[in-house]
ZAMARGU-4260 file (C-alpha; in steps of 0.2 Angstrom, whole numbers, plus 5000, padded with zeros to 4 digits):
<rodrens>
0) 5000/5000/5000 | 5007/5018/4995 | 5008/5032/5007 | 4994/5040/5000 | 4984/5025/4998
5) 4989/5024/5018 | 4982/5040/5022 | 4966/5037/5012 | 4961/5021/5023 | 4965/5029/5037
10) 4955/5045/5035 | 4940/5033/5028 | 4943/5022/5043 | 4940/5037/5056 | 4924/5041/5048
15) 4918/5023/5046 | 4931/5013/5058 | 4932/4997/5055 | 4926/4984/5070 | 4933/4966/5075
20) 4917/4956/5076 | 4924/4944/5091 | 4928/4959/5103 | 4920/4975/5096 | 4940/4983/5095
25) 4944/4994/5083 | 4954/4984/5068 | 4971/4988/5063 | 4976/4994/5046 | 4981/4974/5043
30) 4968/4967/5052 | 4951/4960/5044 | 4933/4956/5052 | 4942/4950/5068 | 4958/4956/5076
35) 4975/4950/5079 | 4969/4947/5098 | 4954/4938/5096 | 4963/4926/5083 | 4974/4922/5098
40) 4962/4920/5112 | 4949/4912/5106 | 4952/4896/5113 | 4952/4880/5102 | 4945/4864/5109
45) 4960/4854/5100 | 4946/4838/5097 | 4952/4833/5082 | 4966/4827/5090 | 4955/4815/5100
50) 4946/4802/5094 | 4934/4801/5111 | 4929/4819/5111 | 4915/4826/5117 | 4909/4830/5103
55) 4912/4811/5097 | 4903/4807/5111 | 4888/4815/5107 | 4884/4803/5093 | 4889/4786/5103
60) 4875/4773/5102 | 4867/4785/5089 | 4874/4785/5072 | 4890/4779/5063 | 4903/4795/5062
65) 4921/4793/5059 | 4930/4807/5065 | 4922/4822/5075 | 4929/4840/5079 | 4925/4858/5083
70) 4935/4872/5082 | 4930/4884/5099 | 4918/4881/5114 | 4902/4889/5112 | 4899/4899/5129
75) 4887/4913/5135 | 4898/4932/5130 | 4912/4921/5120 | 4921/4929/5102 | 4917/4915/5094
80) 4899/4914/5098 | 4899/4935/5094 | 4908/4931/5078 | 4894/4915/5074 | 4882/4929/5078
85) 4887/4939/5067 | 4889/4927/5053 | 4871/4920/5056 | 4862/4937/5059 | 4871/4951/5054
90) 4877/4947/5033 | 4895/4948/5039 | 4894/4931/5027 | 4912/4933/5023 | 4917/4929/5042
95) 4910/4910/5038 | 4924/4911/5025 | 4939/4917/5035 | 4932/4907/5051 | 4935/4890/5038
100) 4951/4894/5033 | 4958/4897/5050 | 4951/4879/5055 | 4955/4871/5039 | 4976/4878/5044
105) 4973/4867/5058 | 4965/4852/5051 | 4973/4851/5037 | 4991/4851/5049 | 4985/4837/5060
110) 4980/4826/5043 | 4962/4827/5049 | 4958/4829/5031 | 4966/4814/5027 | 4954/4800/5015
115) 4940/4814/5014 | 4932/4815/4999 | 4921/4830/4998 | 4914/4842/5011 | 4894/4845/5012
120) 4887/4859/5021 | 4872/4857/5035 | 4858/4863/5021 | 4845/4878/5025 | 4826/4877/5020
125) 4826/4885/5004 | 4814/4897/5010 | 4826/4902/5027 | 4840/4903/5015 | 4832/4916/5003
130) 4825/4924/5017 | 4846/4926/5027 | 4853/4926/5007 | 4867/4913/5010 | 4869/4897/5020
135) 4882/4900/5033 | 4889/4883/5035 | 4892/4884/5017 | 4901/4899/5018 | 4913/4889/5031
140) 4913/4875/5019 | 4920/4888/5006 | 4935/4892/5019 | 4938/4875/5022 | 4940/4870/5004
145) 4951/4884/4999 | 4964/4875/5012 | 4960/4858/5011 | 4958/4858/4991 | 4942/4847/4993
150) 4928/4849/4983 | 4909/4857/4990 | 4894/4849/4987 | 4878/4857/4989 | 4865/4847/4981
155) 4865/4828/4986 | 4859/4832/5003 | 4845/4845/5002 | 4831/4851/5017 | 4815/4844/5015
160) 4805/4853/5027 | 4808/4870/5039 | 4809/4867/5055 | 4807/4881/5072 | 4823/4889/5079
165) 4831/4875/5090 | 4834/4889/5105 | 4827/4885/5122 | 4822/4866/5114 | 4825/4850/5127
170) 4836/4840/5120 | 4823/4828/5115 | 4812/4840/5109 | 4826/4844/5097 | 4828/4829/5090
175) 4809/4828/5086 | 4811/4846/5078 | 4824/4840/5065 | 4818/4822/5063 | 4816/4816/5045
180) 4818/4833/5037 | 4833/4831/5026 | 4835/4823/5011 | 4845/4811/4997 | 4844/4820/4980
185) 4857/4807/4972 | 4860/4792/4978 | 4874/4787/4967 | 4884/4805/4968 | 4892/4799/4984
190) 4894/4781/4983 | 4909/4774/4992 | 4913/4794/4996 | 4919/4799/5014 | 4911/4815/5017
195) 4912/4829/5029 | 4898/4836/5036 | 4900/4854/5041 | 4890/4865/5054 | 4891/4882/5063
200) 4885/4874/5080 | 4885/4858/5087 | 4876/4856/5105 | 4863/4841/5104 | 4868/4833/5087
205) 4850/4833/5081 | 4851/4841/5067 | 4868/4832/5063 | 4862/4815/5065 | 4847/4819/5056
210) 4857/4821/5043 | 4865/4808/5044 | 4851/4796/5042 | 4847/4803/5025 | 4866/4801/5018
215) 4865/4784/5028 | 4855/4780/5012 | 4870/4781/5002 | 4879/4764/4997 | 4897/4764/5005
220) 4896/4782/5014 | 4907/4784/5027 | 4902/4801/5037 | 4914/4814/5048 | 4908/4830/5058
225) 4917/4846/5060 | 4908/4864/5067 | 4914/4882/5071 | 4909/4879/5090 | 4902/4865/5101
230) 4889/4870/5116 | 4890/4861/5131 | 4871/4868/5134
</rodrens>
């Protein structure tokens, strides 16, 4: 950036200053969407590098999952959950993106990614997803695949039916919220794939092992689970 250049963003910054979307601090001149501090401090669960995770666990007598992980812990006041916020709520879509690649570097290092064929965002009703303009898990697919180098695929597994906000739900009346509302647009596209799903939030695993059950339908599939955060409730 020239001098000039320089003093332009930073005049233009003083009259529309730039926020970090983790802590609400002013971004530096270098600095995008979050700041160099919240890319420290957000705490990473460091799952993936065990097999017996909670998050695993969470899917134990329940469905078939091969590897499970997520990257920060989901709490009351948290960056990640302002930046998941954000992402959801407020259009800051390209956070979904950057979020995804700073994962991925970390995946990616520990060979998580290994014998993956192709990542599959959690789908959005069509109607919720025209309403929001974008499905944020597969804006975090796109980060992921821009490090990993694997392929998206956003139309085998597709949302059959909308479902109410799973906020405030029991865990059980979660799982009856989500039941049987995905679907298998194409059995053969995935045959004999491994596939990672990919969410924004994990706490129950309804709407994960819903999903589940449909791409269970598909010959050969082996499934593995990754989100943005993982809630303890």
């Amino acid at each position: 950036m020239s001098y000039i250049s320089a003093l332009v963003d930073d005049f233009i910054s003083l009259l529309f200053p730039r926020v970090c979307y983790g802590c609400g601090e002013h971004l530096l001149r270098n600095e995008n969407l979050i700041c160099t501090q919240c890319y420290v401090s957000i705490p990473r669960t460091n799952f993936h590098l065990d097999e017996n995770n909670p998050v695993a666990q969470i899917f134990w007598g329940r469905c078939l999952i091969q590897k499970s992980a997520a990257f920060s812990f989901y709490e009351k006041g948290s960056r990640i959950r302002k930046i998941i916020h954000a992402l959801k709520y407020n259009g800051i879509k390209e956070l979904g993106n950057l979020m995804g690649r700073i994962y991925a570097i970390q995946l990616k290092e520990s060979g998580f990614f290994d014998g993956i064929d192709v990542i599959i965002p959690v789908p959005l009703h069509p109607s919720k997803q025209k309403k929001r303009g974008y499905n944020q898990s597969e804006c975090i697919c796109g980060g992921i695949s821009e490090i990993s180098g694997l392929p998206v695929n956003t139309s085998v597994l597709r949302r059959v039916s909308s479902s109410a906000t799973q906020t405030r739900r029991s865990r059980y009346d979660r799982w009856l919220n989500v039941e049987g509302i995905f679907d298998i647009t194409d059995c053969d596209a995935l045959r004999d794939k491994h596939v990672l799903l990919v969410d924004d939030v994990i706490t129950t695993g309804a709407t994960i092992e819903s999903c589940v059950t449909a791409l269970m339908k598909i010959e050969g599939i082996k499934i593995s689970i990754i989100a943005l955060a993982w809630s303890s409730l």
